[in-house]
N, C-alpha and C positions, 0 to 999 in steps of 0.2 A: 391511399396515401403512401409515401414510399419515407422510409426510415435508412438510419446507418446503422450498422450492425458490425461491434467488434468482438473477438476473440482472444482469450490471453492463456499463457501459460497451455496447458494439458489441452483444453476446448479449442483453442489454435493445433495442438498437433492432429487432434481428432478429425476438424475439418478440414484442414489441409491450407487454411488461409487465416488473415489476420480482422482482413475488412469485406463487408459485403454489401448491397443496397438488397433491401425487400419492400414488396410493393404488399402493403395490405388493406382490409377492408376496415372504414372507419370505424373505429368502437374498437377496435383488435388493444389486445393486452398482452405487456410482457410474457405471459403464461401460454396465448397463442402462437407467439412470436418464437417462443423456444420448442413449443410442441414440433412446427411445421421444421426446423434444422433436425431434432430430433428425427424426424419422417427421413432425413436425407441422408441421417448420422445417428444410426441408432444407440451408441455408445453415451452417445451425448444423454439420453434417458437416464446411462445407472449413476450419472455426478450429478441427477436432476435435487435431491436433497441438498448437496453442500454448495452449490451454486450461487452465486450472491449477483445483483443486476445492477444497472445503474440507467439511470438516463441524464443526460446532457451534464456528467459527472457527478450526479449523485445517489447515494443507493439507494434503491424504490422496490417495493411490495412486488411481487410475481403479478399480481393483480392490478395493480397501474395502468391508468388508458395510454396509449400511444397517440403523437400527433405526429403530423405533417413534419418533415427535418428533424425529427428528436434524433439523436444516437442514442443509442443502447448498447450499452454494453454488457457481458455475461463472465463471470471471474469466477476462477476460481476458489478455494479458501485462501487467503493472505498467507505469507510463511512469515509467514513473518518478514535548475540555474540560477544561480546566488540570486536574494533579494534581500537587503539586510534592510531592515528599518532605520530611518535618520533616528528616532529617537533613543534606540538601547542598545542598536548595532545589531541585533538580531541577526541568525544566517538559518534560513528554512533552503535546502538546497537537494539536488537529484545530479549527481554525476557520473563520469564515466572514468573519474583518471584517479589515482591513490590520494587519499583523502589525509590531508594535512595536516594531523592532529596536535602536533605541537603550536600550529602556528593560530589555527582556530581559538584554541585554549585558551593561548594569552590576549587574544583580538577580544575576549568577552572578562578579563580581569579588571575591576577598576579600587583606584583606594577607598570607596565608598563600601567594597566587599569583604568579606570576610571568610567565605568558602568559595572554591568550584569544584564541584561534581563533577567526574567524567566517566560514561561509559563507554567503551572500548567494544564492538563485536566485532570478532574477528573470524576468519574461518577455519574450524578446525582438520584435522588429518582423519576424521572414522565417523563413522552415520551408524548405528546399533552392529557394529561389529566387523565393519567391511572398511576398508581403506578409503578415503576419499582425496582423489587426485586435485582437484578442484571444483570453485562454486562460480556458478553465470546464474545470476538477479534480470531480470522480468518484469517490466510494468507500464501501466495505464498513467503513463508519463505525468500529463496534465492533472489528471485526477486526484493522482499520487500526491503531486505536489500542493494541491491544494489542500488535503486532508492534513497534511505536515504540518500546512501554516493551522491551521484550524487546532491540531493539537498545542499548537506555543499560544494560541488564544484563552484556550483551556488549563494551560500552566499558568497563565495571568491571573484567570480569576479566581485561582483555587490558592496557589502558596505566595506568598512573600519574596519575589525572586526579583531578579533584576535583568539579566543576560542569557538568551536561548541560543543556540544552536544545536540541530535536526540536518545532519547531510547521512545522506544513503550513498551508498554506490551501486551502479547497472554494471549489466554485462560479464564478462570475466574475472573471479578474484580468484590470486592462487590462495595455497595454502598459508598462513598467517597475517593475510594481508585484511586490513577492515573493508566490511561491510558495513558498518552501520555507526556512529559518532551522535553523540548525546552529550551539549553540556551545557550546565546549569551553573549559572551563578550566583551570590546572592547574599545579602550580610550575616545570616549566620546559618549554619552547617544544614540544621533539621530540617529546610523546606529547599534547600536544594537536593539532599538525598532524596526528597519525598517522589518534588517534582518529575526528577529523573526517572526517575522506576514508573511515575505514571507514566511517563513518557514512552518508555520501548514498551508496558505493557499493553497502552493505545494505540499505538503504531503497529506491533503484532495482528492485534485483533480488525485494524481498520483500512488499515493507507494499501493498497489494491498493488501490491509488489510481491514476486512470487522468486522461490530459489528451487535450482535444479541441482543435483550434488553428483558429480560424473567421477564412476570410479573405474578401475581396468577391466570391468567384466558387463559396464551398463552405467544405466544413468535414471535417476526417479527425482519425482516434483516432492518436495519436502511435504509433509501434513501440515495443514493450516487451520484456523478458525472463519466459522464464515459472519461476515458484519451482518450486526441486524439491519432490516429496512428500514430505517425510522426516519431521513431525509423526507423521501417523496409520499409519505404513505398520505398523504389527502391525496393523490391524484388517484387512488383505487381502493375498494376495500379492505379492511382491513381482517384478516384469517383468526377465525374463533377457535 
């Protein structure tokens, strides 16, 4: 059976490419499938722990069967195009250009509210002691995007809110420009702070977007968290 096979972040520079096709034997598992790159790219072995997988954009057990056309893809920790809903205006988005924050804010105010949240990530000037020139953001586009909206699902059925927006930015930020925009609306204050804070602390740990921090002497992939596999885990055993 022959699979797609992608790379991101750190495991893209290792290999030297983004995309790949592999032909394996039926029954082959995520676990085989990283063994035999490892055989080609032995470095890829010492990030075999923090490594998180997915197949056809979802994250799955090392131990997952493979079929016929699946992608798979291999990420490494997280570091943390508009689709607004008719109903609450919603914005789950993934861009490339300086993210709008005034105008977002008030697209999600209505007189039925009473608060909005806003969190602001922006990039700062120093990484543990060293200058940092600028940040370029990294990600499993599609995937990404989906996990976003999946997060404003998860703000619905936890707090009391009314109005979400989740935009990221890709590629190049300089120094104080945002990365990341979170805002929460909602008739009164306590479950939009709430919301919010769930918000970047699930998106940290889940949505498959990686940051590089390039200073005058070098450049490294920020540390991240790896997602658990809990999407795909009926397609393979599960690890006692």
């Amino acid at each position: 059976m022959r699979v797609r096979v992608l790379f991101f972040g750190q495991l893209r520079e290792i290999t030297g490419f983004a995309e790949d096709y592999a032909e394996l034997s039926d029954g082959a598992r995520i676990e085989d499938l990283y063994e035999r790159y490892g055989r080609r790219f032995p470095r890829l072995l010492e990030f075999r722990a923090s490594v998180a997988a997915s197949i056809n954009q979802e994250y799955s057990n090392f131990r997952a069967h493979l079929a016929t056309d699946d992608e798979v893809a291999f990420l490494p920790p997280v570091s943390g195009g508009q689709q607004p809903a008719a109903r609450t205006a919603d914005l789950f988005a993934i861009t490339r250009e300086p993210i709008p924050i005034d105008e977002i804010s008030r697209s999600l105010r209505a007189p039925e509210d009473g608060a909005l949240v806003v969190f602001d990530g922006f990039a700062r000037n120093n990484f543990r002691g060293r200058q940092t020139l600028y940040l370029e953001y990294e990600a499993y586009e599609k995937m990404a995007l989906t996990k976003i909206r999946e997060i404003g699902a998860q703000l619905r059925e936890k707090f009391a809110i009314h109005r979400i927006a989740i935009v990221h930015r890709l590629g190049r930020v300089e120094i104080g420009e945002t990365s990341i925009l979170i805002a929460v609306s909602s008739p009164h204050r306590a479950a939009a702070f709430d919301a919010c804070r769930y918000a970047i602390d699930t998106l940290k740990r889940t949505v498959p977007i990686w940051k590089k921090e390039f200073f005058a002497d070098g450049a490294i992939w920020a540390d991240g968290e790896v997602p658990p596999p809990t999407a795909n885990s009926a397609q393979g055993e599960s690890i006692s």
